[in-house]
N, CA and C atoms as an extended XYZ file, in Angstrom:
204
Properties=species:S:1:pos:R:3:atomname:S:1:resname:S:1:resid:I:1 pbc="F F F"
N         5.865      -44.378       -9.478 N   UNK     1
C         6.481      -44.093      -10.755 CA  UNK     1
C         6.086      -42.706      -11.227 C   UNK     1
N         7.120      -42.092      -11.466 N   UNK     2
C         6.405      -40.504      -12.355 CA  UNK     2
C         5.866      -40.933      -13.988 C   UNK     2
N         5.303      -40.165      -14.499 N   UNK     3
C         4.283      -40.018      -15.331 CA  UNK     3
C         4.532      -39.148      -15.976 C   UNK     3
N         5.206      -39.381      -17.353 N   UNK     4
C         5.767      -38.680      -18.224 CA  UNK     4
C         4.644      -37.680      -19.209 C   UNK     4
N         5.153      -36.325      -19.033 N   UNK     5
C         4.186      -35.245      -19.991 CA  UNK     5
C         4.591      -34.305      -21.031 C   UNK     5
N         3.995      -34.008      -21.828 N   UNK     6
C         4.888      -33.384      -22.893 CA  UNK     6
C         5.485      -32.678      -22.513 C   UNK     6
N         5.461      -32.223      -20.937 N   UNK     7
C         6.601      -31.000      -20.674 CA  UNK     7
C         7.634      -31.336      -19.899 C   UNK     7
N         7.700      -33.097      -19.926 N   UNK     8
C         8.564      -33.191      -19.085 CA  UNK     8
C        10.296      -32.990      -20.004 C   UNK     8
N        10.723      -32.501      -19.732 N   UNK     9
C        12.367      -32.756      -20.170 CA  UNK     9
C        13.190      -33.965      -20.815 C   UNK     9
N        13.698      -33.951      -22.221 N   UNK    10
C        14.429      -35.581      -22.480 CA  UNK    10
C        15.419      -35.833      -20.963 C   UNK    10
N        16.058      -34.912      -20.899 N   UNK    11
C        17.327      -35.754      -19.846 CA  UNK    11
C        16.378      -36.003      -18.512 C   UNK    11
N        15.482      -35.716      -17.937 N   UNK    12
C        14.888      -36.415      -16.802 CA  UNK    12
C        13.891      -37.485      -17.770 C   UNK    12
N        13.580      -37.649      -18.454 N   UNK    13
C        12.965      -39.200      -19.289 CA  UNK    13
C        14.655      -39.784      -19.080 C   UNK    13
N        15.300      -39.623      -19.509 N   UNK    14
C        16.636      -39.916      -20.385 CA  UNK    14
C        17.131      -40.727      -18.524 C   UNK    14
N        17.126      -39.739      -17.435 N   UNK    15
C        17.307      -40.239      -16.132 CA  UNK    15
C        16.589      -41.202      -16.016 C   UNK    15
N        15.503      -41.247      -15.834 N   UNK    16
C        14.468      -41.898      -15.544 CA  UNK    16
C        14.333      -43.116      -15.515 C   UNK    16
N        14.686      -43.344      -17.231 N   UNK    17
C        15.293      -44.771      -18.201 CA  UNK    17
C        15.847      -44.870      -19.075 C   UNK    17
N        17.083      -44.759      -18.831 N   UNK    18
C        17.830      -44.795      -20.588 CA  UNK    18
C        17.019      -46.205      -21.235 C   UNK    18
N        16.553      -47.225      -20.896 N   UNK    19
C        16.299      -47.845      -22.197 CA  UNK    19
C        14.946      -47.316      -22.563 C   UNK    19
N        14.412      -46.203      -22.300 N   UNK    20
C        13.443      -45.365      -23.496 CA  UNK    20
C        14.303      -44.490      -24.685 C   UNK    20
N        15.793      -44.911      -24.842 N   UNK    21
C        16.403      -43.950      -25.714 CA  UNK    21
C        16.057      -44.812      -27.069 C   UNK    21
N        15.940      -45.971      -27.299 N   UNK    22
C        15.373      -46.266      -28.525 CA  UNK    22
C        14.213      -45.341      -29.103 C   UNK    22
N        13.014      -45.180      -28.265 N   UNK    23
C        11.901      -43.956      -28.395 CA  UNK    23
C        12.162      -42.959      -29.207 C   UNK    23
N        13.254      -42.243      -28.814 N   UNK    24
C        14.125      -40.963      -29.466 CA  UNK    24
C        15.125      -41.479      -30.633 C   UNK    24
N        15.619      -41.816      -30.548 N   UNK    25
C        16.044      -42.646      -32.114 CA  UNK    25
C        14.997      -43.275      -33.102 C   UNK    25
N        14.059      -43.677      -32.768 N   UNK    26
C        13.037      -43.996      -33.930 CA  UNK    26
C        12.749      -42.803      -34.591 C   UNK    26
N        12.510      -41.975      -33.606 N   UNK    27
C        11.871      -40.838      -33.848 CA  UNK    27
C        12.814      -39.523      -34.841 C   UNK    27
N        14.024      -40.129      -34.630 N   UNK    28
C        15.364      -39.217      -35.405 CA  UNK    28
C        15.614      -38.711      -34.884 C   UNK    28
N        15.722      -38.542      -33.043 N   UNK    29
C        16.163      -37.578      -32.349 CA  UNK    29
C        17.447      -38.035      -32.175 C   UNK    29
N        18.751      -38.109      -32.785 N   UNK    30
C        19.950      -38.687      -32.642 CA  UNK    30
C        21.037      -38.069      -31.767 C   UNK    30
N        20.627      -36.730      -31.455 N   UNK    31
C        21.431      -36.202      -30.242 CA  UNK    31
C        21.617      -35.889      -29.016 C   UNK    31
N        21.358      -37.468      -28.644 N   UNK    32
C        20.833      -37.345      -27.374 CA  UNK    32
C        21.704      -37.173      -26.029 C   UNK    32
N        22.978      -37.134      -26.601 N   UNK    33
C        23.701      -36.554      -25.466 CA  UNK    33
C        24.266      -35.441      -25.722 C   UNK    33
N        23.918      -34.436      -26.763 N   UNK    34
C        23.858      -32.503      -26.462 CA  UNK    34
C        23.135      -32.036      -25.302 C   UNK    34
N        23.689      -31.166      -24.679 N   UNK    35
C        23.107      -30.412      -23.379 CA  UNK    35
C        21.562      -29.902      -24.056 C   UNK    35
N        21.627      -29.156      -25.249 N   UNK    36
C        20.469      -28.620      -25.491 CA  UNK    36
C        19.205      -29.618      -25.548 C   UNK    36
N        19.174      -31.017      -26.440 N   UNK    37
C        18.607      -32.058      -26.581 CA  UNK    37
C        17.638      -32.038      -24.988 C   UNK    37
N        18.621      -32.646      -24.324 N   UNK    38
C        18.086      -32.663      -23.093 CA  UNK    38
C        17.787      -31.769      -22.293 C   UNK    38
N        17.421      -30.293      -22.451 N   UNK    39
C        16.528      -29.640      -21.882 CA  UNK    39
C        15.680      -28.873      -22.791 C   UNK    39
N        15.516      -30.112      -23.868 N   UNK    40
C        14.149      -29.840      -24.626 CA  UNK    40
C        12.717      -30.362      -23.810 C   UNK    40
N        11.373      -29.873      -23.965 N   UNK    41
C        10.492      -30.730      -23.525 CA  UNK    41
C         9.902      -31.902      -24.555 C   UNK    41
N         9.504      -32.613      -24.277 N   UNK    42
C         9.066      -33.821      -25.141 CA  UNK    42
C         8.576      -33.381      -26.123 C   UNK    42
N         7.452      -32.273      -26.028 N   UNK    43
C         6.608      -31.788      -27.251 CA  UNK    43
C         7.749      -30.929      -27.636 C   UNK    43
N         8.754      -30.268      -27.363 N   UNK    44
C         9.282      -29.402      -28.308 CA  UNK    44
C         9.887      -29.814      -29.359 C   UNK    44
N        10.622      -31.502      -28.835 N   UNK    45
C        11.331      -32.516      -29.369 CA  UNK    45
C        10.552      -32.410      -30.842 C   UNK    45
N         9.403      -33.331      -29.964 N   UNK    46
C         8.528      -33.739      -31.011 CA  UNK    46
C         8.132      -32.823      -32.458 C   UNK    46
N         7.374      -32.062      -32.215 N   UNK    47
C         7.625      -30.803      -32.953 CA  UNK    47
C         8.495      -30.463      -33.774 C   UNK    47
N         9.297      -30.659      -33.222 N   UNK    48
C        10.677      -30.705      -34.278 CA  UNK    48
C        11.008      -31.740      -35.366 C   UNK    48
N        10.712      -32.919      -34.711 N   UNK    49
C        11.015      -33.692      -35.490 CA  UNK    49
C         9.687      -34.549      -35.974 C   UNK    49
N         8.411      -33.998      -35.996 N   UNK    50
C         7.045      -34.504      -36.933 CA  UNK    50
C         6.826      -35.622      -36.314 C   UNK    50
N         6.424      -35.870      -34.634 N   UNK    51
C         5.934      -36.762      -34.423 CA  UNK    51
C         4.877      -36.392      -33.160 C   UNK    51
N         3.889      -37.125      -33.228 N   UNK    52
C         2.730      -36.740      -32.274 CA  UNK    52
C         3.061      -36.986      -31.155 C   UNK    52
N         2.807      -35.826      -30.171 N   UNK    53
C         3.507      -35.690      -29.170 CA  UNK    53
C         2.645      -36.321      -28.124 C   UNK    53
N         1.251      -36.327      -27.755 N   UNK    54
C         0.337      -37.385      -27.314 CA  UNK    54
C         0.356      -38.520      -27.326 C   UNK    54
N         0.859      -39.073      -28.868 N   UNK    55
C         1.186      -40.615      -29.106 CA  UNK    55
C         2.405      -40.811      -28.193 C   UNK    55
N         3.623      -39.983      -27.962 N   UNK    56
C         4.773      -40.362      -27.619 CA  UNK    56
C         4.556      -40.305      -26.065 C   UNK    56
N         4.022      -39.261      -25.587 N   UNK    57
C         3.926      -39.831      -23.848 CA  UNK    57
C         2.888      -41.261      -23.696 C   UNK    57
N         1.930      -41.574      -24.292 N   UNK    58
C         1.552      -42.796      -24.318 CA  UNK    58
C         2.318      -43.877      -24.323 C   UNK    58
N         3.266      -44.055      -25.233 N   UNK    59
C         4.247      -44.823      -25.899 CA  UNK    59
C         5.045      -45.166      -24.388 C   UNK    59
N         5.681      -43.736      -23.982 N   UNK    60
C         6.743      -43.701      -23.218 CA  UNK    60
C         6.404      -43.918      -21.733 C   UNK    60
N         4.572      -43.555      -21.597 N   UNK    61
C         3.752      -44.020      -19.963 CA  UNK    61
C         4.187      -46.057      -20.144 C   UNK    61
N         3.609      -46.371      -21.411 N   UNK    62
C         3.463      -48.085      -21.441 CA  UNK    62
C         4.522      -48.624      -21.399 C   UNK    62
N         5.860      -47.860      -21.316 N   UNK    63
C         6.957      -48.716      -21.593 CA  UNK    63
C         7.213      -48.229      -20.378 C   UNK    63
N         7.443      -47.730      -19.793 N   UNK    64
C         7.612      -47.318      -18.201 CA  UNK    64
C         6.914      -48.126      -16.966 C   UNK    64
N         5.553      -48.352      -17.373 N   UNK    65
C         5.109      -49.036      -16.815 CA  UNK    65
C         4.566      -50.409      -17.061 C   UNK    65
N         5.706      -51.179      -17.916 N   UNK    66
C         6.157      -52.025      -18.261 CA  UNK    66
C         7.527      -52.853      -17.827 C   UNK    66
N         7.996      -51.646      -17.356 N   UNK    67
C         9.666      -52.175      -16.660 CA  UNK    67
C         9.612      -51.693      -14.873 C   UNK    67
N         8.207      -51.490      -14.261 N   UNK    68
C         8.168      -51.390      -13.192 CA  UNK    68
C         8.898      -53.079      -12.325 C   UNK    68
């Protein structure tokens, strides 16, 4: 399984597993199918939208490796 990092990219998370797109909607990231969206990195996301970007690859490692 890859191992998601704040630098990884939404659209390769977004590949990876669309059902981590709830993740990004909690979070208010609602545009998740703009080209730009998805070649944001996680922390840039984050950043943007006021959420800890440490907490969210945690979040997004346990739910990943949860649907192995």
């Amino acid at each position: 399984m890859k191992s998601i990092t704040k630098q990884t990219l939404i659209g390769e998370i977004m590949e990876l597993d669309p059902s981590t797109m709830p993740f990004f909607l909690e979070m208010g990231m609602h545009c998740l199918g703009c080209p730009a969206s998805r070649g944001e990195t996680l922390e840039e996301a984050c950043v943007v939208h006021g959420v800890d970007a440490e907490e969210m690859v945690q979040k997004l490692n346990e739910h990943l490796a949860s649907h192995q």
